[in-house]
DRENLO-972484 format. One record per residue (C-alpha): y, z, x. Coordinates in steps of 0.001 Angstrom, whole numbers. Last residue first. Layout:
<sites>
+---------+---------+---------+
:      c2 :      c3 :      c1 :
+---------+---------+---------+
:       Y :       Z :       X :
...
+---------+---------+---------+
</sites>
This chain:
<sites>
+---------+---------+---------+
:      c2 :      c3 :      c1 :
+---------+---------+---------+
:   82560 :  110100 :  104874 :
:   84627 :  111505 :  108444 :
:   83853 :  107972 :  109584 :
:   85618 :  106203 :  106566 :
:   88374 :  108717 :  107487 :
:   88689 :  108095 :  110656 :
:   89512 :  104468 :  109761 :
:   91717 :  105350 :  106879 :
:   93525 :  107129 :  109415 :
:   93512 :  104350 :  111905 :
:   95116 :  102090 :  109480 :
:   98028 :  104175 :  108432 :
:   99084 :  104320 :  111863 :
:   98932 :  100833 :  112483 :
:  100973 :  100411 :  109642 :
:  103201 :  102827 :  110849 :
:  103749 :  101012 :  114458 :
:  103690 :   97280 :  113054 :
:  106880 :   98802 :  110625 :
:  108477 :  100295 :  113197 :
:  108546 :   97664 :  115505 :
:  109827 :   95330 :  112839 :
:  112176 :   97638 :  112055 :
:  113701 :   97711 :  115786 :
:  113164 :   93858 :  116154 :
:  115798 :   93631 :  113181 :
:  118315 :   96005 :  114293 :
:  118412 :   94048 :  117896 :
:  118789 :   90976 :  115891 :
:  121453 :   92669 :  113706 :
:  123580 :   93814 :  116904 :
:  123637 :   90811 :  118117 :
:  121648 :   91231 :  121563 :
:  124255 :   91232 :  124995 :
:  124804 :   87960 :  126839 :
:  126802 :   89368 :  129485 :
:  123419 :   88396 :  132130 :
:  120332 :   86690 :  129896 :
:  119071 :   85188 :  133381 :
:  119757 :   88413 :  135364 :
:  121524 :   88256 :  138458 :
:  119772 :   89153 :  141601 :
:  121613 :   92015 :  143752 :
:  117728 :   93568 :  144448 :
:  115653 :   90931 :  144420 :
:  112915 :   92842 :  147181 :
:  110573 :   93869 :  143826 :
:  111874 :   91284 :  141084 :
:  108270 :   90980 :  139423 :
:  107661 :   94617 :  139419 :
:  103941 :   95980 :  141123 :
:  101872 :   97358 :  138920 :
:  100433 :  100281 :  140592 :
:  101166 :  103026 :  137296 :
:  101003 :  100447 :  135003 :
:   97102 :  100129 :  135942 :
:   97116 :  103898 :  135620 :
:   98079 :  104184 :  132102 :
:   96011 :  101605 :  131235 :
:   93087 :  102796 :  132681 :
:   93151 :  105863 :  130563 :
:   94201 :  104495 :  127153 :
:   90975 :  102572 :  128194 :
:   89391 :  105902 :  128971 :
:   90076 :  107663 :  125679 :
:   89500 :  104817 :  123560 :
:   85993 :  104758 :  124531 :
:   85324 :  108116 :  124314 :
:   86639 :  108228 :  120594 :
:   83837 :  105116 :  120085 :
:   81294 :  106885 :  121727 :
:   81610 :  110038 :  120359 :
:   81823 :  107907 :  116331 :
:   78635 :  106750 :  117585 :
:   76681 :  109918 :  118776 :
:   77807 :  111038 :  115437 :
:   76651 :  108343 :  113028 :
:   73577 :  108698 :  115316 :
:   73052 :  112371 :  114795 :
:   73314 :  111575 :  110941 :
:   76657 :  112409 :  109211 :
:   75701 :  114789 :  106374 :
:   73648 :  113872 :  103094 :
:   73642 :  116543 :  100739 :
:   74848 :  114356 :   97726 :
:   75744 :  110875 :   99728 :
:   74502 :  108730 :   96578 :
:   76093 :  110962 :   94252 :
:   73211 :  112325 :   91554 :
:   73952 :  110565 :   87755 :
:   72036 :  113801 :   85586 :
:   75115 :  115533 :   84346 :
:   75215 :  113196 :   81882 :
:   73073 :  110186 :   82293 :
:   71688 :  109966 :   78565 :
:   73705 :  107197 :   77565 :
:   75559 :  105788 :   80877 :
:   76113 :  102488 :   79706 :
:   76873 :  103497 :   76437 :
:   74847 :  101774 :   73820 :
:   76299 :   99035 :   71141 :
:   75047 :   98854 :   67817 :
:   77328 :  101101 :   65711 :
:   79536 :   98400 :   64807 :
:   78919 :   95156 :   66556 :
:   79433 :   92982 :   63825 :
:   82565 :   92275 :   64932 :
:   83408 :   93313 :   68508 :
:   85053 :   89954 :   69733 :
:   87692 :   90034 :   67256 :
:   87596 :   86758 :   64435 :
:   91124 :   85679 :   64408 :
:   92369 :   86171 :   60941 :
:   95742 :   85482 :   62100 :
:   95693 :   83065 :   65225 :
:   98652 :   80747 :   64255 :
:  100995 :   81896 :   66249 :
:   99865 :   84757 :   68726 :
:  102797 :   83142 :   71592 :
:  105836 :   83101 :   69159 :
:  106957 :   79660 :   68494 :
:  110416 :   79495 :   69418 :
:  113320 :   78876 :   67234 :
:  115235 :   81812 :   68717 :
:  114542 :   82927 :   71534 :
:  117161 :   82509 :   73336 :
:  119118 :   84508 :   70786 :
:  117185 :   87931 :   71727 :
:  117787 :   87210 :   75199 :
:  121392 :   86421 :   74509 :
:  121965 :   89797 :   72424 :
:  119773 :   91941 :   75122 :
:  122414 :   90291 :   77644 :
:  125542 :   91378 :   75441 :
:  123482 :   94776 :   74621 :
:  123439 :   95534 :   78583 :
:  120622 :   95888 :   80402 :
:  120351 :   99109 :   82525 :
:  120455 :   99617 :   86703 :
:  119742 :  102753 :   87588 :
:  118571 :  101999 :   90730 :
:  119856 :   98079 :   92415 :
:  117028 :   95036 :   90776 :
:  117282 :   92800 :   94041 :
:  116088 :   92975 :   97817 :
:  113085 :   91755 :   97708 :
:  111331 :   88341 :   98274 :
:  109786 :   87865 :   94896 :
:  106713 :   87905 :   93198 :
:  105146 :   90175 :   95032 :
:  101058 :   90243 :   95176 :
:  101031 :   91145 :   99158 :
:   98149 :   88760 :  101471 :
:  100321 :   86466 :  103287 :
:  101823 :   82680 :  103226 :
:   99952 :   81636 :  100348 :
:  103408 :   81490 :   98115 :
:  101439 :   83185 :   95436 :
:   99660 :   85697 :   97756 :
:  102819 :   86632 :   99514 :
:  103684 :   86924 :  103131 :
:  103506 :   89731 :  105110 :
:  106428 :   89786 :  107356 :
:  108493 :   88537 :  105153 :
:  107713 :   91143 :  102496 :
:  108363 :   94024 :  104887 :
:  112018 :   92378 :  106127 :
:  112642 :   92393 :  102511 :
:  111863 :   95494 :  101381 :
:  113285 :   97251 :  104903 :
:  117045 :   95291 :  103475 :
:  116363 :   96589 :  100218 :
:  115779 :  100136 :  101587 :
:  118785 :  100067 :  104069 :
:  121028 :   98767 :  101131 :
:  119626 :  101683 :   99109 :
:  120764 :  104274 :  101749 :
:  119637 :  105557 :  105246 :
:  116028 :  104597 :  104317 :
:  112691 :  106214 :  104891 :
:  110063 :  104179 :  105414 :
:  106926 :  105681 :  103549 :
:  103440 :  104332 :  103489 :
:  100930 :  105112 :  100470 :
:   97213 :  104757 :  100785 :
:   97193 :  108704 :  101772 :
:   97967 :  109442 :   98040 :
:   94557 :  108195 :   97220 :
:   94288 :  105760 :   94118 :
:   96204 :  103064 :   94983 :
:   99411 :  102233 :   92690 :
:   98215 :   99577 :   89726 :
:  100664 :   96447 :   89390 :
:  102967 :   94938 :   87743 :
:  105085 :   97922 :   88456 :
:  107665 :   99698 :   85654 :
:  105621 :  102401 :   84424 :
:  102602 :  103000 :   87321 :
:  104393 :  105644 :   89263 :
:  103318 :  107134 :   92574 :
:  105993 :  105117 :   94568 :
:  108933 :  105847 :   91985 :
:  108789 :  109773 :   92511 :
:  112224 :  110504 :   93805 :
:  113829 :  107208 :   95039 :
:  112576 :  103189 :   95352 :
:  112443 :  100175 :   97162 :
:  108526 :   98187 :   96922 :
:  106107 :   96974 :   98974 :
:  102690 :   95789 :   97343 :
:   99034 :   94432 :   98586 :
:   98691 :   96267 :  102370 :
:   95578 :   96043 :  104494 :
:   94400 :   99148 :  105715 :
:   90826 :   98419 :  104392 :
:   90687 :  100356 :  100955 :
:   93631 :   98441 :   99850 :
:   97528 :  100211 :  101163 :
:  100418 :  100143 :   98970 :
:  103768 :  100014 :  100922 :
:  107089 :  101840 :  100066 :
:  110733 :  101717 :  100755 :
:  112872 :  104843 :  100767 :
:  116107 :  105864 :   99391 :
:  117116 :  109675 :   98988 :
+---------+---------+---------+
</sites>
């Protein structure tokens, strides 16, 4: 089964989107980067097969926007959509590689006998936390959620709860624009969506829905804390 995957910072805010099957997402071999800590930091899209995956990948990354373009916050490097599973290099192209480079000066040339930072250092430097073991208390040790952390997070859940409230019942007497039109023609009449526009929009709805998801679980959580 083909999925795409997001990596999540500690604020919601995602850093890496990726294609993969099995256990690829939780795996630190083959990324450039480190996979967040807390398994909850990790959002699935489920994909009918791999060219539903890529094609998730790259609609995720264009949404985004990548650090090193400066159009978004996510550290890819490319667009997505490219490297297909299982895919191995062959020993014509490891032959090439290997014969490109040829000639060239290797990148540690002419650093032997480089002085390493720790010389001299032997046996002189102190742990950080010598003589802290078992002793280093958890700042929130015993501390529960104060009244007013409480009476907040109330507040807050209350809050939501009656503007979801008066939402619902401001659509209820909302009156239609084309009330007393009926027989009008429609301005967009027989010209039906393509069908990879209509696709599109779909994922991109999906993917504003689970990210907002994702976000107000970290955000209960950092109240739960």
């Amino acid at each position: 089964m083909f999925y795409t995957y997001m990596w999540l910072r500690e604020d919601g805010t995602p850093y890496y989107v990726g294609k993969g099957k099995g256990n690829r997402a939780y795996k630190k071999k083959d990324h450039r980067h480190m996979p967040p800590p807390a398994i909850d930091r990790i959002v699935f899209y489920i994909a009918l097969d791999e060219a539903d995956a890529f094609a998730m990948e790259e609609l995720l990354v264009w949404y985004y926007g990548r650090k090193d373009l400066g159009t978004g916050c996510l550290r890819n490097l490319t667009d997505g959509g490219e490297g297909p599973a299982g895919k191995k290099v062959s020993k014509e192209t490891r032959a090439k590689q290997s014969q490109s480079r040829i000639g060239k000066d290797p990148w540690n040339k002419g650093l032997k006998g480089a002085i390493p930072w720790n010389k001299g250092l032997k046996g002189s430097q102190v742990a950080w936390n010598k003589g802290l073991k078992s002793s280093v208390i958890p700042w929130n040790k015993g501390k529960g959620r104060s009244s007013e952390e409480k009476k907040v997070a109330h507040n807050i859940a209350t809050k939501k709860h009656y503007d979801k409230k008066r939402a619902n019942e401001t659509v209820k007497v909302r009156i239609p624009w084309n009330k007393g039109l009926k027989g009008s023609i429609s301005w967009n009449a027989g010209t039906a969506m393509p069908e990879e526009e209509r696709r599109r929009r779909a994922k991109l709805s999906q993917v504003k829905y689970r990210t907002r998801k994702a976000q107000e679980k970290l955000n209960v959580q950092s109240l739960n804390t």
